[in-house]
N, C-alpha and C positions, 0 to 999 in steps of 0.2 A: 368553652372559653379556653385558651392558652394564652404562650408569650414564649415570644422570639426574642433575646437579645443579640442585636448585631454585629458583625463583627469589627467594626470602627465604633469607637466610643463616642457615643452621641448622635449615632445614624438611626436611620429609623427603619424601623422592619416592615417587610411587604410580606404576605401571604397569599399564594393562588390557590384558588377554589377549582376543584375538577371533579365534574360528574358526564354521567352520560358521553364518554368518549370526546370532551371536551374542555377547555377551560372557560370556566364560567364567570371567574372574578377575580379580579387582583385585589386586594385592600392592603391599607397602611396600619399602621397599630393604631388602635381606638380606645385603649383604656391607660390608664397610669397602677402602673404596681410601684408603692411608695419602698417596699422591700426590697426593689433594686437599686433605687435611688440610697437607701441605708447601708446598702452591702458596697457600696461606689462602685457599681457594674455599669450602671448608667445616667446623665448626668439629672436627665427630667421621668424617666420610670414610664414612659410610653412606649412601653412594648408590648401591652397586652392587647389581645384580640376581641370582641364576641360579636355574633355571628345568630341572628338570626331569620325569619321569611319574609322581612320585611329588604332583605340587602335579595336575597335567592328564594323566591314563591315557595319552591317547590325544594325546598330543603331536605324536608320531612320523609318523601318519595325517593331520593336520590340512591339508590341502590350501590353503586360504585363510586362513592363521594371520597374523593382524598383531599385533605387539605396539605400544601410542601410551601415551605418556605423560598421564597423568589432568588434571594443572593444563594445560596447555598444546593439548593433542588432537595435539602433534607425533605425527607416524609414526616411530614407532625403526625397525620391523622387519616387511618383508614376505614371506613366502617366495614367492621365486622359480617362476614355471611358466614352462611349456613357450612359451605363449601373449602370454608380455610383449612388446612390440612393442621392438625393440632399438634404440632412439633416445635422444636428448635433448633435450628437448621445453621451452621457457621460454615462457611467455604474459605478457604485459604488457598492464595494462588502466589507465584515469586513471578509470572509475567507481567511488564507494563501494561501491556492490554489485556483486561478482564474478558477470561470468559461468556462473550456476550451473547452468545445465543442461547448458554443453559440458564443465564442470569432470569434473561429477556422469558424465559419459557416457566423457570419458578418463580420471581417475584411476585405474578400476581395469585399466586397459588396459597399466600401467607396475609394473616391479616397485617403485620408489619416486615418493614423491611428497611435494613440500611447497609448500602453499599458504596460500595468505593471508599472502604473505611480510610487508605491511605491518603486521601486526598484533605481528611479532615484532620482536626488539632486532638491533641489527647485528650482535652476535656471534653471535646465532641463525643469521641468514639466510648468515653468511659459514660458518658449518658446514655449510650443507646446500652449499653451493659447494663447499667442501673434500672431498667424495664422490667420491671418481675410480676405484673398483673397480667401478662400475655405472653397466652402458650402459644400460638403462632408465630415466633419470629423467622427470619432468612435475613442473617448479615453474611456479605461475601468483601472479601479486600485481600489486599497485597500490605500485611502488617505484620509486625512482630509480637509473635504470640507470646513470646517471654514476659512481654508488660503486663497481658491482658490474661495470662494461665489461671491466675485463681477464680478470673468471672466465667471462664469458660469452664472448665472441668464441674463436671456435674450438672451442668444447666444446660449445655448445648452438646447438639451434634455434630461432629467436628468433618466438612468430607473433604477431600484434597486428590489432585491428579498428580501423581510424581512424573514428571515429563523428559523428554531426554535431554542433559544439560547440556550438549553442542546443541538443541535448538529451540534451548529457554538462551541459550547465549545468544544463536543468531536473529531470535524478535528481538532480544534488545540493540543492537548494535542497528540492525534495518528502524527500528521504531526511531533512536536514538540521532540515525542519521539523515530522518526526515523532521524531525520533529519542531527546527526550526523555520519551516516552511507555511506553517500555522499561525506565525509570530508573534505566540504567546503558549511557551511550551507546558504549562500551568496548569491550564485548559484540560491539558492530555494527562497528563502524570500527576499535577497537583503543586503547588507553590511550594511547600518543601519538597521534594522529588526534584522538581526543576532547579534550584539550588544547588542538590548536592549530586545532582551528574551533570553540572554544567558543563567541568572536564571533560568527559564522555561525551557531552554530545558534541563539543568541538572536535575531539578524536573522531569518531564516528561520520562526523560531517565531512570531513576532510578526506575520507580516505571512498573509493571509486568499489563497491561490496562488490560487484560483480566479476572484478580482476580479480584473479586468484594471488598473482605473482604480486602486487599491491598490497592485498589485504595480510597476506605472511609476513610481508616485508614488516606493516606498520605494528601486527602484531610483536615481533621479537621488539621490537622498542618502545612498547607500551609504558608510556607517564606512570608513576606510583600511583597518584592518587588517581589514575582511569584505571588503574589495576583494582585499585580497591573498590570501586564503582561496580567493577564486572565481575568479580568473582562472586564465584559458588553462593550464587543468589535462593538458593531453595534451604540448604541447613543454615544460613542466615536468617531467614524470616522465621526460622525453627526456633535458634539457640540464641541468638543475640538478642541482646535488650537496647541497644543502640544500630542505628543505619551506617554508620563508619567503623563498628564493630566487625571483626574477623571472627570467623567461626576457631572454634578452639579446641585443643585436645580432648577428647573425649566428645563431641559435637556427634558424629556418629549415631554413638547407643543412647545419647539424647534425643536424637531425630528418630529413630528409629521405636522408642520410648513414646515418644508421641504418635506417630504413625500407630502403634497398637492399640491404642487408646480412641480412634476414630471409627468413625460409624462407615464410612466409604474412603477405600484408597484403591485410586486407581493408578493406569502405567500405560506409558503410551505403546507397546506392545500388546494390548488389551483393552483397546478404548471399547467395545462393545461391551462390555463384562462391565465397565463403571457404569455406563450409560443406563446398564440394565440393574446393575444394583444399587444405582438413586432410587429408579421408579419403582422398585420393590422396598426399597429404607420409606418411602412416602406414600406406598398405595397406590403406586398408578402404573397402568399398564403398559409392558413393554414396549419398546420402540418411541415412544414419547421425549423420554430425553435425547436431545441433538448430542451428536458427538463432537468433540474440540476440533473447532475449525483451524486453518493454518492459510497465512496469506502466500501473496505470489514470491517467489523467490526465497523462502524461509529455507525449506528441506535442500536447496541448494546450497546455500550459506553453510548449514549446519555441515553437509558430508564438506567442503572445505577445511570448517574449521577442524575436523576430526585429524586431521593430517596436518595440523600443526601443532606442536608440542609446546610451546608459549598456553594456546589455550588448552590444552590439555593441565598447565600446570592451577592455570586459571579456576578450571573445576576440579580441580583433583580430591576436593570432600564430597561435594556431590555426585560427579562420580563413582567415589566409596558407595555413595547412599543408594544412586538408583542400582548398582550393581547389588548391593543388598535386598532391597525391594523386589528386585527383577527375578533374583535365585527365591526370592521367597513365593513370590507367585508360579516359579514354572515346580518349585518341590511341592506347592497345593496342586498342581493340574493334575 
């Protein structure tokens, strides 16, 4: 038995059932919990689930039964094997687009899992924290660890790729300047996300990525608030505890401070060496983990932007940081 409450007040919650490489049942909420209805979370307390062989025969057999919540695609409920890797596993990333092929490769390797923390609300991401009967988790997002520092230290394993910031800059600007093409950029990034680069992605849309002489131009006259949108996105998701927050003096040896405190960091002059030491942080054998993918036109974008001094001023803390990182892995070779 659980209970979803949804995220309009007064809606009613669905849950899909999936076993056996399919899904097998949508349902609505079938129980009243009067404790919602006390706490005024909701107005009639029918949010609660149960679930038995008379809804699914073959319940009991279901080997890979997950139950996820319909509006959101949260994971409520995975049964446990034999096979779940016994760890806690957190990934932290500053690109709009998640890591999806190492996601896709570990999630099902964990009896739980919650990703794309950024797309959900605080109280969301602070439940999937509050989980402490299970040593298997794998949460991965694009979030500010400032908020979330006292649930994580001690209890997870923190692993993160420091990337190179002209082309953590140039996925966003390419992501940023398709994004409306979806027509509903939410989807992608997430309802706050979508929000607060709305700027951004009007800059972005507007401007032709592939003209070099274009994109310099629109660079040196970048909007304040698209400036704040695009800067130095990786010691932000470090050190700020706000999305409109600027990284700040001292950000650095903060970043850096946390970076030592992880279980895997990698660098994108060294993507084999991350790859290899997940699957030795988790037991499994080399070559298993994918290395970070890159779409068309990225690595292009990026050497551009390096030749302009607008974005160069753009990342100049991150910057700092992978230039630190970078000396610190070529003085361990």
């Amino acid at each position: 038995m659980w209970y979803v409450v949804p995220d309009g007040y007064g809606g009613v919650a669905r849950s899909a059932i999936f076993g056996e490489g399919q899904k097998r049942l949508v349902m609505e909420a079938n129980e009243i919990r009067s404790a919602l209805v006390d706490a005024g979370r909701h107005p009639t307390g029918l949010c609660g689930f149960s679930l038995d062989e008379q809804r699914i025969p073959d319940l009991n057999q279901i080997i890979d039964l997950e139950i996820r919540d319909v509006e959101t695609d949260v994971l409520i409920y995975r049964r446990p094997k034999p096979s779940d890797i016994s760890a806690r596993i957190i990934q932290i990333y500053p690109e709009l687009f998640p890591p999806r092929a190492l996601i896709v490769q570990l999630d099902p390797l964990f009896q739980y899992s919650g990703l794309r923390l950024e797309v959900h609300g605080h109280e969301t991401v602070t439940q999937f924290f509050h989980i402490r009967d299970c040593e298997s988790l794998f949460f991965s997002g694009r979030f500010l660890f400032q908020n979330y520092e006292g649930w994580i230290e001690d209890r997870f394993k923190p692993i993160i790729f420091v990337n190179d910031p002209y082309v953590v800059l140039a996925e966003r600007l390419l992501v940023l300047s398709k994004i409306n093409q979806v027509g509903r950029p939410e989807l992608i990034i997430g309802e706050r996300d979508a929000m607060l680069f709305k700027p951004a992605i009007e800059f972005a849309s507007s401007i032709d990525l592939q003209n070099a002489r274009e994109v310099k131009a629109a660079l040196k006259h970048v909007p304040e608030d698209v400036a704040v949108a695009l800067a130095d996105p990786t010691t932000r998701i470090l050190t700020c505890s706000s999305p409109l927050e600027m990284p700040r003096t001292g950000c650095l040896a903060k970043s850096l401070d946390f970076l030592a405190g992880c279980a895997v960091v990698g660098i994108a002059e060294r993507e084999e060496l991350y790859a290899d030491t997940i699957a030795e942080l988790l037991g499994l054998r080399t070559g298993i983990i994918p290395l970070p993918s890159r779409f068309g036109g990225l690595l292009e974008l990026a050497a551009l932007l390096r030749s302009s001094g607008r974005a160069e001023r753009l990342l100049a803390r991150d910057l700092e940081l992978y230039d630190a990182v970078k000396a610190a892995f070529e003085k361990a070779a």
